[in-house]
C-alpha positions, 0 to 999 in steps of 0.5 A, a space after each residue: 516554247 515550254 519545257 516539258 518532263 516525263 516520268 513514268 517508270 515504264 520506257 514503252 509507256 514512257 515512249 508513247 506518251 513521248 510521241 503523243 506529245 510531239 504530235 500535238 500542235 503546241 509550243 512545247 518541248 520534251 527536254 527531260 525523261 526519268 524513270 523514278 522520282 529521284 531522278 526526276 527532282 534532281 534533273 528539277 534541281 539542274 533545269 527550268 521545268 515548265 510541266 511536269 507529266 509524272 506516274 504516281 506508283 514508281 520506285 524510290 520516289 512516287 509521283 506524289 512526293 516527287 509533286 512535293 519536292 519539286 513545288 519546293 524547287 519551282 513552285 509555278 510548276 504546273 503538274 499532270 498526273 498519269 496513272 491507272 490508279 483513279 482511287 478516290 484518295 490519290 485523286 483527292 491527294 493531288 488535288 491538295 498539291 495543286 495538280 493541274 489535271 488528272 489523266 488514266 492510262 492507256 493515255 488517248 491522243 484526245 484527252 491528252 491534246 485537251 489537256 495540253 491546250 488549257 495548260 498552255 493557255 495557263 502558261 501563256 497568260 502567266 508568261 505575258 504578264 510577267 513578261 511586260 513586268 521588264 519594260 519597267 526595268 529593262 532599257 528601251 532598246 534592250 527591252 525592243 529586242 525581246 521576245 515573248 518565247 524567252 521570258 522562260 530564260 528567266 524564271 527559275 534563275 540567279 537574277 544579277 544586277 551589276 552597278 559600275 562602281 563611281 569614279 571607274 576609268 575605262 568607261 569603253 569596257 562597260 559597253 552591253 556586248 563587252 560585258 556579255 562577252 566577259 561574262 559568258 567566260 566566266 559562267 561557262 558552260 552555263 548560259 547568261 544574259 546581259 541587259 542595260 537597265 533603265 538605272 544608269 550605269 547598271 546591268 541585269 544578269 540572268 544566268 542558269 543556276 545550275 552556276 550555284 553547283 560550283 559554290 557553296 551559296 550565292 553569295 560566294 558566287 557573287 564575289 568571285 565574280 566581283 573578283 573576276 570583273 576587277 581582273 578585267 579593269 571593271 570594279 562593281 557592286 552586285 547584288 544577286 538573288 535566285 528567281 524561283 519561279 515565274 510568279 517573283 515579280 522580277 521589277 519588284 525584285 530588281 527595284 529590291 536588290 537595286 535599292 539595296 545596292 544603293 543603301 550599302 554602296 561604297 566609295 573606295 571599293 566593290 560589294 557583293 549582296 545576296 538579297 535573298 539572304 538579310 544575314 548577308 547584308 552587312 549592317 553598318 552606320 555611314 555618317 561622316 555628316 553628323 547634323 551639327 557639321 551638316 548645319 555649319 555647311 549651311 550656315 556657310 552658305 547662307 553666310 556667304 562664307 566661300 573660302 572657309 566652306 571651301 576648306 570645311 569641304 576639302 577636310 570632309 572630301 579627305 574623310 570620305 575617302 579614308 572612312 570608305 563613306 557610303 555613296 549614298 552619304 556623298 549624294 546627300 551631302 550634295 542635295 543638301 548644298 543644292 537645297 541651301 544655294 536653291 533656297 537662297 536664289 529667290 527670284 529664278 526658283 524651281 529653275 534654279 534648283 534644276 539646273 543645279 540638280 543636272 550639274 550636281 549630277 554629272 559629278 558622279 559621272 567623274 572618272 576618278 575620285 580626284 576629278 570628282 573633288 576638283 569638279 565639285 570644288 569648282 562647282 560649289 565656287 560658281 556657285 558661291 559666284 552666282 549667289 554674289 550676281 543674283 542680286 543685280 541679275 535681272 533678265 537683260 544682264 542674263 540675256 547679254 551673258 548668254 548671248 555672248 556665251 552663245 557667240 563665243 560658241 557659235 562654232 560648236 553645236 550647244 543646247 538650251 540644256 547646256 546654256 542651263 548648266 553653265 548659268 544654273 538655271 533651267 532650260 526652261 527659263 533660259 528660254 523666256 528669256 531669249 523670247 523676251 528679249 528677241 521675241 523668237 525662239 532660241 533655237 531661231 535665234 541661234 540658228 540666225 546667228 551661225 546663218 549671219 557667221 556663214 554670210 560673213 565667211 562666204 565673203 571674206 572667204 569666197 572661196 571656201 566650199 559650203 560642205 567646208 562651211 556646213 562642217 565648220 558651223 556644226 550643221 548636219 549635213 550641206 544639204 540641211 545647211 542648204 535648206 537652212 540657209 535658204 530659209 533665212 536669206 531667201 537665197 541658197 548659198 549658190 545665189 547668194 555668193 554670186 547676186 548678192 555678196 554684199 549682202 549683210 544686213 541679214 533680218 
């Protein structure tokens, strides 16, 4: 649906023109009428116009610097002109300000519906394009449940982008629908709407900016809204500019603001960004890691000094945190040691620099800052640890560690992502490995494995129910476990129990 306004000086004329239009067989919507100019371009200032059908003669403002004006509010904005002046000059005039068409009054129903329908196939196909421009930036689910029509809510409108800061607790408070909720109490009457982005632990806002009203710049708007949301136990980062039309590429402008967020993002506390505004952006130098002290970190590494790299990074964790060190500062350090302990891992290569890269990863994700330095701690000691049993490492020493790693655990549903992590290697090689030595698959083997618990338990403990069974091995459901189990026994787990309980030489 687009929306359309109408100004003409005189109502009855005002009035037809109103009723035509509701005639045609469009997806348009009159939403403002005016009388002169003036009132025009403020309603323009208030409201997302999507065409503009304006006289050119009227009082305190004519149609043609109404054109002016407006442009410079929604420069997309398509215009007809209406008049029963077609000199020469007005003609050429408009056609400088890029006026879409010209009609003359009395305005016909045929010209009109002419008209209407190559302005609206113009509009369609503007709106189509920027519309996909948000599968690039929205989350998948999010994006599912859009729907063409409302790319509208988005043009001329204050794009916000909300960064949970680090380290934050009460992670269930920043769910989609809470944080839409908090934020239609805030921007009321003003509608808003939320949307989970592609980057984690970042949000999308577009809200109308007829907010702005109530502020004296975007930026004083971002920050009482920063406040309201610390209020609300959710400490963030915003960066914030006014979408001005639909030509604003919206996934170069989110990558922009996110970029920002990212280069200025602190640890200690929330900021407030107006990328529409540089004078805004706070200029300042994060180095707590100058090149010397980073070279002594690496020196460590390679020196297998662990103890004293542990004290150097205790002392370096308590500067981040009285400095208030930027967060990009915090993740260089870490790629540096994943660069240095990767490096020195020859023999399992790229594999090893992956799974550091999953663990180093989720030590973001720490609820406080507190944690995150005891996770990082314990991390860079494995770390060292695995540097020390690299050397005498070889594939079947590796397979025996995991193997009992996965017996310890046949209990729990774990992964090949998980057996990566905790032996910092790639789910990939933890795969050749298996296959190496079982010749199957992990997920053959893993499965055999709680198949031959579930023989065991079924004859020490006869009378245990297979949904108990199904449950305690962490299978989906008795049916699938049923299925499973037949699979690998040749016996469901009925036959099983009673033909062949001394069954235990499972193949």
């Amino acid at each position: 649906m687009y929306n359309i306004m109408i100004v003409e000086d005189s109502k009855p004329i005002l009035r037809n023109i109103k009723m035509l239009l509701e005639k045609l067989n469009f997806p348009i919507h009159v939403a403002v009428t005016a009388t002169n100019g003036e009132e025009a371009l403020t309603a323009i200032q208030k409201e997302p116009i999507d065409l503009l059908l304006t006289d050119i003669r009227m009082p305190k403002m004519d149609g043609l610097s109404l054109i002016e004006q407006a442009k410079l509010v929604q420069p997309d904005l398509k215009v007809i002109l209406i008049s029963g002046y077609s000199d020469f000059e007005y003609a050429r005039k408009a056609l400088n300000l890029q006026v879409f068409d010209y009609l003359l009054k009395p305005v016909e129903l045929d010209a009109l519906e002419e008209v209407m329908g190559r302005v609206v196939k113009e509009l369609d196909q503007l709106r189509s394009t920027n519309f996909h421009e948000l599968q690039e930036i929205l989350d998948p689910h999010s994006y599912a449940e859009l729907k063409p029509g409302e790319y509208s809510a988005f043009s001329a409108q204050l794009m916000i982008i909300l960064r949970r800061q680090p380290f934050t607790p009460k992670r269930e408070r920043w769910g989609q629908q809470t944080l839409q909720a908090s934020l239609e109490d805030f921007f009321a009457p003003r509608p808003c709407k939320v949307f989970l982005s592609q980057t984690p632990h970042q949000f999308i806002v577009f809200v109308n900016r007829g907010i702005l009203d109530l502020y004296s710049s975007v930026h004083e708007c971002l920050e009482s809204l920063r406040r309201y949301l610390v209020v609300q136990g959710m400490d963030t980062s915003i960066g914030g500019q006014l979408v001005w039309s639909e030509s604003v590429n919206l996934s170069e402008l989110y990558h922009q603001v996110s970029s920002l967020l990212s280069m200025h993002q602190r640890l200690n506390s929330g900021l407030v960004l107006d990328s529409g505004n540089p004078f805004s952006i706070a200029r300042t130098e994060s180095g707590c890691l100058d090149s010397v002290l980073e070279s002594a970190f690496v020196h460590m590494i390679q020196a297998r000094q662990k103890e004293q790299f542990a004290l150097k990074l205790s002392e370096l964790m308590n500067r981040w945190t009285e400095e208030n060190v930027h967060v990009k500062e915090m993740e260089r350090f870490i790629n540096l040691v994943v660069d240095a302990f990767a490096h020195l891992v020859e023999e399992q290569g790229a594999g090893i620099r992956l799974g550091l890269d999953l663990r180093a990863k989720k030590l973001f994700d720490e609820e406080t800052y507190e944690d995150f330095c005891r996770e990082l701690m314990e991390w860079i000691s494995q770390c060292f640890e695995m540097l020390q049993s690299q050397g005498r490492k070889s594939r079947e020493v590796l397979f025996e560690q995991m193997d009992e790693y996965i017996k310890r655990n046949k209990y729990t549903q774990i992964s090949i992502n998980d057996i990566a992590m905790k032996f910092h290697v790639s789910p990939s090689y933890v795969s050749r490995v298996i296959k190496n030595v079982t010749q199957v698959t992990f997920v053959q083997y893993y499965t055999k494995l709680r198949i031959k618990e579930a023989c065991r338990l079924m004859e020490c403990q006869p009378d245990m129910k297979f949904k108990e069974l199904s449950d305690l091995l962490s299978f989906s459901d008795q049916h699938y476990f049923s299925k499973v189990f037949k699979e690998y026994t040749g016996f469901s787990p009925t036959e099983y129990k009673e033909n062949v309980a001394n069954y235990t030489n499972l193949e």
